[in-house]
N, C-alpha and C positions, 0 to 999 in steps of 0.2 A: 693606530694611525689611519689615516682616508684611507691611503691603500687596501690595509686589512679592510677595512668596513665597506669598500667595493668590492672587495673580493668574497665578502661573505655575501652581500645582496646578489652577486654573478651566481655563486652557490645556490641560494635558495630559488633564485629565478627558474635556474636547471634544473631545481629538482621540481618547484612547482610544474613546469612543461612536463617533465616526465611524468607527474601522478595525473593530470590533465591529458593526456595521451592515456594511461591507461585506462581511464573512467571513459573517455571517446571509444573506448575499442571494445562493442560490444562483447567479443570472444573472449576477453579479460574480465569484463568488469558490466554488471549488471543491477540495477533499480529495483527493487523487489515493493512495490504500493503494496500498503498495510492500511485498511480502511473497516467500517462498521457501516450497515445500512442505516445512516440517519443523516439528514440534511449537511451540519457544518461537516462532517467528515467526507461526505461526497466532495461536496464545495471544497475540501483543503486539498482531499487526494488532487483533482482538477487544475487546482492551483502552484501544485508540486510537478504533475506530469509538465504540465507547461512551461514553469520553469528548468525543468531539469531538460528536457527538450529544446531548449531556447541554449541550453549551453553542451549541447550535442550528446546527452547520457542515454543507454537506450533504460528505457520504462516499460520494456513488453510485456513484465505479469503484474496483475492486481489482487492481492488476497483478502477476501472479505470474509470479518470474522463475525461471528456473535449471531448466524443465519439462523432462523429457525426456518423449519422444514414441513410440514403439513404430517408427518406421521409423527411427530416431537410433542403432540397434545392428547394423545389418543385415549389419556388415564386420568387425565384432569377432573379437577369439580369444576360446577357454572360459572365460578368467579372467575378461576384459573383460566378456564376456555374463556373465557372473555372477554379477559388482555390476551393471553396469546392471539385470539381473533383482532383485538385491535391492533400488536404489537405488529403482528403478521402482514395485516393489510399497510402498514405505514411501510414496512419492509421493502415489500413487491413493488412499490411506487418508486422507492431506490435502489432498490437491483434493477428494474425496468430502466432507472436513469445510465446504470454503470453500464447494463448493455448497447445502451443507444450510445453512449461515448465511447465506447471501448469495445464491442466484441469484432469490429474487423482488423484492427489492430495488437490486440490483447488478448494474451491470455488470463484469463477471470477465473479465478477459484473459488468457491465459497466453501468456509469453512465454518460447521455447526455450532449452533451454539451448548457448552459443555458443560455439564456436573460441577466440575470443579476448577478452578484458575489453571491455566496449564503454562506447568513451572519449567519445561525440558526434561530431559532422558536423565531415570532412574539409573545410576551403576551401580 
């Protein structure tokens, strides 16, 4: 009947408010940005804080993966040093970016780039 199917939309309204309140309540419910130092993903992460901001979520850490690091080439051949050297330099142009966005606001982690895919905890 109408009845029921307003009393389901009353339902779902309630509950939408309540998952809506708890994504508002920082102390609940937290954004964790997942990003890679290269142009579109700076650009998306940017496009996400702001929207998720716009609907009052907080976004305070950024995790930037796939970093390399300046001691991460030390065993290389010429080739190898040579992206790394280029891969490096295009790097430092967007971490310089995420800092300028983000580091009074944000906490910013960068995480190395790995060996191997990392799959989660072995048990």
């Amino acid at each position: 009947s109408e009845d029921d199917i307003l009393g389901k939309f009353a339902e779902m309204q309630n509950m939408a408010a309540r998952i809506r309140s708890i994504f508002r309540d920082p102390a609940k419910c937290t954004f964790v940005c997942v990003c890679i130092p290269e142009f579109l993903s700076v650009y998306e992460t940017e496009r996400l804080v702001q929207e998720l901001s716009r609907h009052g979520i907080d976004t305070s850490n950024i995790v930037v993966n796939h970093v390399l690091f300046p001691h991460d080439h030390e065993e290389l051949d010429n080739v190898c040093s040579r992206f790394y050297r280029t891969r490096r330099t295009m790097q430092k142009k967007y971490l310089g970016q995420i800092k300028d966005l983000y580091c009074e606001d944000f906490h910013i982690v960068p995480i190395p780039t790995q060996d191997e895919e990392v799959r989660g905890l072995e048990l």
